[in-house]
C-alpha positions as CSV (number, residue, x, y, z in Angstrom):
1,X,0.7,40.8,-21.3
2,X,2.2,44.5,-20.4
3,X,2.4,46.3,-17.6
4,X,1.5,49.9,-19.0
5,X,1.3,51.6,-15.8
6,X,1.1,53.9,-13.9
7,X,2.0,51.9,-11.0
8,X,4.0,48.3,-10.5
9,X,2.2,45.4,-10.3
10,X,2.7,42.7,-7.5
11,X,1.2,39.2,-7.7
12,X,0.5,39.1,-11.0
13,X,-1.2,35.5,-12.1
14,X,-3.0,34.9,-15.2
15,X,-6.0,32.8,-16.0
16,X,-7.7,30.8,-19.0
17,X,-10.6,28.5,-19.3
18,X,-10.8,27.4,-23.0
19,X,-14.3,26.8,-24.3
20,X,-16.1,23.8,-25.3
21,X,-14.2,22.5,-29.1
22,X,-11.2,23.5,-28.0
23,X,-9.0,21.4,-25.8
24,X,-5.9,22.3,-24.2
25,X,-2.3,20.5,-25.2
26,X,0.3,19.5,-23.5
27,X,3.0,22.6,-23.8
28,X,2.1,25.5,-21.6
29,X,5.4,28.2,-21.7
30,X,5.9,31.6,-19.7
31,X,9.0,34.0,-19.7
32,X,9.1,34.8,-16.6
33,X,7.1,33.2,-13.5
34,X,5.5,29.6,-13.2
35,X,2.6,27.8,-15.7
36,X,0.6,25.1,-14.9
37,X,-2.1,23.5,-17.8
38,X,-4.9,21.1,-16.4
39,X,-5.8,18.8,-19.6
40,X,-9.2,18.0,-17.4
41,X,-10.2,21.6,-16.6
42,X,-9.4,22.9,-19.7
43,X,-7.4,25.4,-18.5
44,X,-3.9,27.5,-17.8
45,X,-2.9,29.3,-14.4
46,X,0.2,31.6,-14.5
47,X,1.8,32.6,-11.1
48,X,3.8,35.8,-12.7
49,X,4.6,37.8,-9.7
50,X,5.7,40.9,-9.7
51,X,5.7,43.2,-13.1
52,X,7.3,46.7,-13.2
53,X,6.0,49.3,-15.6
54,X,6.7,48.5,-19.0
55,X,7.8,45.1,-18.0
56,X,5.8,42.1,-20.4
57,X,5.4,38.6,-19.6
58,X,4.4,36.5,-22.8
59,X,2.7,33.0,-22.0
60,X,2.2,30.4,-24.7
61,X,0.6,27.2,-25.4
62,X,-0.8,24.9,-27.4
63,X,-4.4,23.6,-28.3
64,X,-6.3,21.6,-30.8
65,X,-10.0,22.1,-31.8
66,X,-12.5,19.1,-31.2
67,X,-15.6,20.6,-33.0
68,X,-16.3,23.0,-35.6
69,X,-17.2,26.4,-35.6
70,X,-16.0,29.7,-33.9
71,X,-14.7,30.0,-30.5
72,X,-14.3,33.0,-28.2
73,X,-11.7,32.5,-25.6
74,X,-11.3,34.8,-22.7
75,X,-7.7,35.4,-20.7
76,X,-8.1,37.0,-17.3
77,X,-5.1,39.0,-15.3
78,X,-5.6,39.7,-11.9
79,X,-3.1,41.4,-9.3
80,X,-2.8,42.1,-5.4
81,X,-2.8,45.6,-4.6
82,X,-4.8,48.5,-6.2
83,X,-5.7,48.3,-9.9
84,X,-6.8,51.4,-11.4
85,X,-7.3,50.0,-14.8
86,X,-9.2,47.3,-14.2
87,X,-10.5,47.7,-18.1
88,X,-8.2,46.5,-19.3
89,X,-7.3,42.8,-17.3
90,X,-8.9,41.0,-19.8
91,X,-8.7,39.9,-23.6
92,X,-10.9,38.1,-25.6
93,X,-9.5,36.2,-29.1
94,X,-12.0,35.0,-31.4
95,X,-10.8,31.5,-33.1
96,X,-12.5,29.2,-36.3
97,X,-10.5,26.1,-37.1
98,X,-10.4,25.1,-40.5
């Protein structure tokens, strides 16, 4: 994720619930700030902090697909402070295993 501005960003975390047919693995990395994966949530939780304007933070991890089909997974970025793009704190990638 990138800060684009206009302002810097303070307590920057980062949020992921996989879907259902898609499990979370064990390797959950981040650049800068702290990661935490929870195998029986299904999810990732990124403490980032703080992100100046232009500044990026690239999470990564790893998971493994129990069913077939296509899967929509949502990422959420939230911050403290004003947001006036809130439009744009999400993302949504669309997966199918083969």
């Amino acid at each position: 994720m990138k800060n684009n501005g206009p302002q810097p960003a303070s307590g920057v975390t980062f949020d992921d619930t996989l879907p259902a047919g898609i499990q979370l693995g064990g390797t959950v990395t981040i650049d800068n700030g702290t990661c935490t994966g929870d195998p029986a949530g299904n999810s990732v939780h990124c403490t980032i902090g703080d992100l100046a304007v232009g500044r990026q933070s690239d999470i990564s991890f790893t998971a493994t697909a129990t069913a077939t089909g296509t899967f929509a997974d949502t990422g959420t970025v939230t911050m403290s402070g004003t947001d006036t793009r809130l439009a744009n704190n999400s993302f949504t990638v669309t997966v199918q295993p083969r």
